[in-house]
One Martini backbone bead per residue (centre of mass of N, CA, C, O) as a GRO file, in nm:
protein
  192
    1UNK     BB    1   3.579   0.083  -4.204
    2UNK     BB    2   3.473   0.350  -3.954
    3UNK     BB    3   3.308   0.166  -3.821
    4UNK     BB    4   3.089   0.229  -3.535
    5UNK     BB    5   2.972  -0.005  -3.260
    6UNK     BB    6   3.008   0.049  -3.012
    7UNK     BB    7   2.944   0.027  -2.684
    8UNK     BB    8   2.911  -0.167  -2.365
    9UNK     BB    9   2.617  -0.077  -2.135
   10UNK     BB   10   2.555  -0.132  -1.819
   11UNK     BB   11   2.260  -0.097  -1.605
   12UNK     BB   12   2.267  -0.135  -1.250
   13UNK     BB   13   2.032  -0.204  -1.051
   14UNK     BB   14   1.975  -0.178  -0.664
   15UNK     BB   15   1.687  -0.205  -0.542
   16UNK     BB   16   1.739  -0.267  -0.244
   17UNK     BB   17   1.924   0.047  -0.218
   18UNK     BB   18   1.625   0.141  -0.281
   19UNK     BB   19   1.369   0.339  -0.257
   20UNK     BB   20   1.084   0.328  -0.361
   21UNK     BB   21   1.003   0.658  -0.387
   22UNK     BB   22   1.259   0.810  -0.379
   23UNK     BB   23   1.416   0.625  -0.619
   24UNK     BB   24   1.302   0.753  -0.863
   25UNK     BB   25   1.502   0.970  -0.954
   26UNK     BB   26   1.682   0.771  -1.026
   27UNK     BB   27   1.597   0.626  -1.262
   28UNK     BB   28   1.512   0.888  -1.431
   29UNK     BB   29   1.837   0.963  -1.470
   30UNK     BB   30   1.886   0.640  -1.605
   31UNK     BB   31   1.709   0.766  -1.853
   32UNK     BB   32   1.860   1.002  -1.940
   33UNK     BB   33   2.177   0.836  -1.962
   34UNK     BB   34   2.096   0.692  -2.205
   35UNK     BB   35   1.978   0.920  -2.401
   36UNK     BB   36   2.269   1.026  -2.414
   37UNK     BB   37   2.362   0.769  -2.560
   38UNK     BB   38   2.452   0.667  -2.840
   39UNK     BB   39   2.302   0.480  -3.082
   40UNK     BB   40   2.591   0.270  -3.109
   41UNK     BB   41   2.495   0.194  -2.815
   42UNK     BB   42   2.485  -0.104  -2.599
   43UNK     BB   43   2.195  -0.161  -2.397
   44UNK     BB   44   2.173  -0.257  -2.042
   45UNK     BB   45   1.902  -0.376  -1.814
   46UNK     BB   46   1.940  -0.422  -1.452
   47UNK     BB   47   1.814  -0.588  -1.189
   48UNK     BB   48   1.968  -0.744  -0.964
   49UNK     BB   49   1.776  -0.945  -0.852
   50UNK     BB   50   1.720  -1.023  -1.167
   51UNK     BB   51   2.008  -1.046  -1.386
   52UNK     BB   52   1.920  -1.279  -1.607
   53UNK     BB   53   1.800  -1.022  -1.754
   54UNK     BB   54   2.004  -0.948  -2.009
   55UNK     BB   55   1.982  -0.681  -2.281
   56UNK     BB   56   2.129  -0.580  -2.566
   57UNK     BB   57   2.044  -0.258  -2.682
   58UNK     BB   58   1.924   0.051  -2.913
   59UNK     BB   59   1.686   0.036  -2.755
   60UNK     BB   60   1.512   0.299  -2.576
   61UNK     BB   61   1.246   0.214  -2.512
   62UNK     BB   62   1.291  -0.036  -2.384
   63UNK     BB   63   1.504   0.115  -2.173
   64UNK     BB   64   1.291   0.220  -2.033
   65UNK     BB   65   1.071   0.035  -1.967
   66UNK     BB   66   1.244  -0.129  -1.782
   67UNK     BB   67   1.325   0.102  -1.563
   68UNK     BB   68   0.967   0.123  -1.522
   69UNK     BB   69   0.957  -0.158  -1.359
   70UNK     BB   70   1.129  -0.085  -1.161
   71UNK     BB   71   1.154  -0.099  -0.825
   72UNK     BB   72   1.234  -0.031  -0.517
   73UNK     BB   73   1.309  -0.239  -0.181
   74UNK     BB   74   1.488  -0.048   0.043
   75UNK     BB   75   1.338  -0.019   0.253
   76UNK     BB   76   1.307   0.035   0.603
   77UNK     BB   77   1.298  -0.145   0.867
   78UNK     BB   78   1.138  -0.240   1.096
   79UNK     BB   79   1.100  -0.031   1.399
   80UNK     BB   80   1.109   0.126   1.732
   81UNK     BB   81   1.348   0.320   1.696
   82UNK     BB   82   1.570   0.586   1.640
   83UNK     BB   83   1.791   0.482   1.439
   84UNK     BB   84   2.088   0.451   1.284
   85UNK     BB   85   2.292   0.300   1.092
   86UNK     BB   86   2.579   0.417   1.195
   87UNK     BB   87   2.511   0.358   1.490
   88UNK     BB   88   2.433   0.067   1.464
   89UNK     BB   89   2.694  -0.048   1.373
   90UNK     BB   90   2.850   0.055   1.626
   91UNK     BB   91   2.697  -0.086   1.838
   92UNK     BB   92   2.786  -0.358   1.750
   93UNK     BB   93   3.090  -0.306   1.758
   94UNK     BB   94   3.105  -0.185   2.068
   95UNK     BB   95   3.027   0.061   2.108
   96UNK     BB   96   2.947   0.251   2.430
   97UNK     BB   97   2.891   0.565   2.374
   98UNK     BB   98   2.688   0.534   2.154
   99UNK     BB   99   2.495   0.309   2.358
  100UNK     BB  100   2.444   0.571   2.556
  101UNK     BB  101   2.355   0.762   2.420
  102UNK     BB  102   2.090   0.637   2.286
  103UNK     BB  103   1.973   0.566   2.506
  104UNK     BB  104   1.921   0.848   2.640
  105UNK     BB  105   1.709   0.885   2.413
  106UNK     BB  106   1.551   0.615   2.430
  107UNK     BB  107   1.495   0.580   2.737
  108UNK     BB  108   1.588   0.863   2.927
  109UNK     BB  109   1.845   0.774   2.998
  110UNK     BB  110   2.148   0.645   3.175
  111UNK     BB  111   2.308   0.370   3.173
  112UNK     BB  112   2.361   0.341   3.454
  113UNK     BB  113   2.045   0.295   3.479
  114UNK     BB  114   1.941   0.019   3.461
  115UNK     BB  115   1.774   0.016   3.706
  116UNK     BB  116   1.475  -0.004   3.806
  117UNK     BB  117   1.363   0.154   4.094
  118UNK     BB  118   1.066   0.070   4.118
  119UNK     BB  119   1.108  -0.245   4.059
  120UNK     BB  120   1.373  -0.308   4.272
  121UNK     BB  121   1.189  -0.308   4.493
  122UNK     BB  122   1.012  -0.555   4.418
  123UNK     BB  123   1.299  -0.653   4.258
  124UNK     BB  124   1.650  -0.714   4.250
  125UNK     BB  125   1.646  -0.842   3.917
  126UNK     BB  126   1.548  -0.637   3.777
  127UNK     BB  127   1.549  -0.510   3.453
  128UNK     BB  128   1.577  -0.258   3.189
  129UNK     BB  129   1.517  -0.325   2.849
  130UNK     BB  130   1.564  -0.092   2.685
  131UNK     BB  131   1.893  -0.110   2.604
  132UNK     BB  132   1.877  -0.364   2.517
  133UNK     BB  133   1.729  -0.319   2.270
  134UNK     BB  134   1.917  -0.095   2.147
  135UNK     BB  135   2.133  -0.341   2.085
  136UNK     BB  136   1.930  -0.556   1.926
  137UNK     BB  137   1.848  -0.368   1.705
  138UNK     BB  138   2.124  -0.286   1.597
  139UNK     BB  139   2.227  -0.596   1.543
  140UNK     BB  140   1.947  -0.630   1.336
  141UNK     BB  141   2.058  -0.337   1.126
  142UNK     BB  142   2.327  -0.476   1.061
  143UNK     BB  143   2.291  -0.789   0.973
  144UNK     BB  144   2.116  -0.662   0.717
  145UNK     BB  145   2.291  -0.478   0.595
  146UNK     BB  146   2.497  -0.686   0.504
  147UNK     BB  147   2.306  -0.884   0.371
  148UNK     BB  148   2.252  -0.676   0.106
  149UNK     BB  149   2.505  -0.645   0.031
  150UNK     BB  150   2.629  -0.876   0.000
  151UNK     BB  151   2.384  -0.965  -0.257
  152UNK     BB  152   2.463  -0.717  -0.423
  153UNK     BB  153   2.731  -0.825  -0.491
  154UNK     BB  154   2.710  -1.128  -0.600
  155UNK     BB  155   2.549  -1.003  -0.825
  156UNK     BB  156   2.733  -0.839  -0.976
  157UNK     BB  157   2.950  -1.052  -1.023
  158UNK     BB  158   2.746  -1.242  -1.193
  159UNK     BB  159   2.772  -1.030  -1.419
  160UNK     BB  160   3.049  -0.964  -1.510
  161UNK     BB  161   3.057  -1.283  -1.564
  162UNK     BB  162   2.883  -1.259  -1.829
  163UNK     BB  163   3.029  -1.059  -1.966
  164UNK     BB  164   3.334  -1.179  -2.037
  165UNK     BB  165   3.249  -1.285  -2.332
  166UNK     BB  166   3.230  -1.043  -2.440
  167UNK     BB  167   3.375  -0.798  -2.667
  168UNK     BB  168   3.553  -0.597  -2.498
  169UNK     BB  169   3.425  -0.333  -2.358
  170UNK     BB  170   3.282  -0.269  -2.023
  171UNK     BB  171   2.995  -0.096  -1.881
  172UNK     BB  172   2.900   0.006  -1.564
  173UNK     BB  173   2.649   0.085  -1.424
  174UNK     BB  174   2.545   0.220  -1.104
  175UNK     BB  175   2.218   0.208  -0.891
  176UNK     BB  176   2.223   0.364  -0.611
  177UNK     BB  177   2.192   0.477  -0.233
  178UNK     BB  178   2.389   0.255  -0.117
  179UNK     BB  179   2.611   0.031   0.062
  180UNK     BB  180   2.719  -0.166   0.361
  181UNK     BB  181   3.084  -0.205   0.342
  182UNK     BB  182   3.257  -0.470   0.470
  183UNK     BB  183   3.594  -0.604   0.437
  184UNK     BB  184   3.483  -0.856   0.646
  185UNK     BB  185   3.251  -0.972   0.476
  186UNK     BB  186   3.381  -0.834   0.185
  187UNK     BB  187   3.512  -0.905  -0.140
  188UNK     BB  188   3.627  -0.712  -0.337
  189UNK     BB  189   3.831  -0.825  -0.517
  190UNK     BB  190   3.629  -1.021  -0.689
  191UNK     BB  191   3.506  -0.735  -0.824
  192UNK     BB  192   3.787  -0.634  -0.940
   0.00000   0.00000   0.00000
């Protein structure tokens, strides 16, 4: 009786939305946060893309050693153009304005001269690619986007899951750079 059992807390890192080398930040943070969390807490790392691997332990030590291995793989997919992403996804979404501010930047014109004058002299039905391409680019940012989404609310959801049989309440903390959540795609409630 008034033995302090401590709680339980699990550390889940986002990898996928966490950048190679910005994200070291972040990790440092995470583990400043658990040396400060009482000696009495279990605590445990857990990098969503590898879940299966989760650990509850008082050893700080350990839980230092796990989250300096742990590395972000969310650098940013190869592109050709400089969209951002809240662009890209307007632009998927079918925002015309969006598509033509950024035509504009990326192309050098106005969505209305879609045709090149030089070509159209020669082939009146050539047509300038550079548009598409930023339509194109767009639609495969968000679509990226979306799916890394996905992938990690379903490996936290799997967490949440496995954790249900301890007893008692659990804290997780997430350590992510953020991550681009459509409720038309993502069903938050099962994560709730």
């Amino acid at each position: 009786e008034g033995i302090d059992v401590g709680r339980v807390m699990v550390v889940a890192v986002d990898e996928m939305h966490i950048r190679r080398l910005e994200g070291k930040r972040a990790l440092v943070a995470a583990t400043r946060f658990i040396e400060s969390l009482p000696d009495t807490d279990h605590v445990g790392v857990v990098g969503l893309t590898n879940a299966d691997t989760l650990l509850l332990t008082r050893d700080r030590a350990a839980l230092r050693r796990t989250l300096e291995r742990l590395t972000g793989i969310g650098d940013p997919q190869m592109q050709q153009l400089n969209l951002g992403i809240s662009e890209a996804l307007e632009i998927s979404e079918g925002s015309r304005a969006r598509l033509a501010d950024a035509v504009l930047r990326e192309c050098g014109r106005a969505l209305t001269e879609y045709v090149s004058n030089a070509r159209a002299a020669d082939d009146a039905t050539a047509r300038d690619a550079c548009p598409e391409q930023v339509e194109q680019e767009s639609r495969a940012m968000a679509q990226y986007a979306h799916m890394q989404a996905g992938m990690s609310v379903g490996a936290l959801q799997a967490l949440i899951a496995r954790l249900k049989d301890l007893p008692g309440p659990k804290t997780i903390v997430l350590v992510s750079e953020g991550m681009i959540i459509d409720p038309r795609r993502v069903d938050l409630a099962r994560l709730a």
